[in-house]
C-alpha positions in Angstrom: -11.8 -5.4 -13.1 -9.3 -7.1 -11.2 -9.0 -9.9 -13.7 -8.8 -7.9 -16.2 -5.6 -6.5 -14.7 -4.2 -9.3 -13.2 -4.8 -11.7 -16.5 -1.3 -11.6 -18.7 -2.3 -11.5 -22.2 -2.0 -15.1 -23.8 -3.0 -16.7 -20.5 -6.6 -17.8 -21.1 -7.2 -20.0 -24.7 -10.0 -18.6 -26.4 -9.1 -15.1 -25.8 -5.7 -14.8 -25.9 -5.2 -10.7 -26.4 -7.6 -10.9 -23.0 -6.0 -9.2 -19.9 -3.5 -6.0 -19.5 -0.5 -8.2 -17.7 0.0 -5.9 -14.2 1.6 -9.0 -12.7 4.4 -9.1 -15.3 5.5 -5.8 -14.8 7.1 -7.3 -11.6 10.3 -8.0 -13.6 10.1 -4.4 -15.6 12.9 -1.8 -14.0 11.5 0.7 -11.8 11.0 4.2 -13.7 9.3 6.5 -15.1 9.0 4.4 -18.4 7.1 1.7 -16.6 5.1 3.5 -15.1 4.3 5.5 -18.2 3.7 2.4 -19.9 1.4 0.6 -17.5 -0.5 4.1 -17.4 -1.2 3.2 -21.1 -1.9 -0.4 -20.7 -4.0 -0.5 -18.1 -6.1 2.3 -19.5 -6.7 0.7 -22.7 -7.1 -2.7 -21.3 -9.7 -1.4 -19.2 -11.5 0.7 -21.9 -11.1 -2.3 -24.0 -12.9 -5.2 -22.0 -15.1 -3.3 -19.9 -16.3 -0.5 -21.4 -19.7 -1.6 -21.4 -20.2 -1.7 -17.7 -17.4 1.1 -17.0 -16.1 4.4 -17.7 -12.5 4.6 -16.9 -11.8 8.2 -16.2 -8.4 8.3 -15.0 -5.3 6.1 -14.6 -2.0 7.0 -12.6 0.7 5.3 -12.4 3.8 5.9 -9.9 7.1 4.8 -9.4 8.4 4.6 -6.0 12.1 2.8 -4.7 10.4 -1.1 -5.2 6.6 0.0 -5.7 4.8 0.7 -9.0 1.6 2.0 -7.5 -1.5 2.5 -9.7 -4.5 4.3 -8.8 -7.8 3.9 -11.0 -10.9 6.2 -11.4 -13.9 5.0 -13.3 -17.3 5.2 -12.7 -20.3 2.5 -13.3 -22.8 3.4 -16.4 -25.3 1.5 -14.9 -25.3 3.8 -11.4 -23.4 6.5 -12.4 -21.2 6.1 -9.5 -17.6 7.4 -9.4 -15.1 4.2 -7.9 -11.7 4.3 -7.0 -9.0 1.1 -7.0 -5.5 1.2 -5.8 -2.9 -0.9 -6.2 0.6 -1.8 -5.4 2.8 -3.8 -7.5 6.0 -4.8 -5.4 9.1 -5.0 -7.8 
């Protein structure tokens, strides 16, 4: 999941749409808009790639002073357990 999020798209060869790109939202302004936009992104990305071995139920993203802070609900098909992943992105 992580490299999933952390992998900017065009970064690995054979798979170049692989990845959602987190990391380069280090240079994005602060707002709203970002944060709106790496809801989206990181939602699809995740649905995208992994939706075999997860279910991504809910994606927030939140913009605070130099933080873009992402939280991430999904749950594993194979166990049917409910996760949770948090993350800070420091602008």
């Amino acid at each position: 999941m992580r490299q999933v999020l952390l992998t900017g798209p065009g970064e690995r060869i054979n798979r170049p749409d692989f990845g959602c790109g987190v990391k380069r939202m280090v240079f994005a302004p602060n707002s709203t808009l970002t944060a709106s936009l790496a809801q989206a992104t990181i939602f699809e990305s995740l649905d995208h790639w992994l939706s075999p071995a997860i279910a991504v139920e809910d994606v927030k993203a939140e913009a605070r002073d130099e933080v873009l802070s992402i939280s991430i609900v999904y749950s594993l098909r194979a166990r049917g357990e409910r996760r949770y992943l948090n993350l800070e992105v420091t602008l």
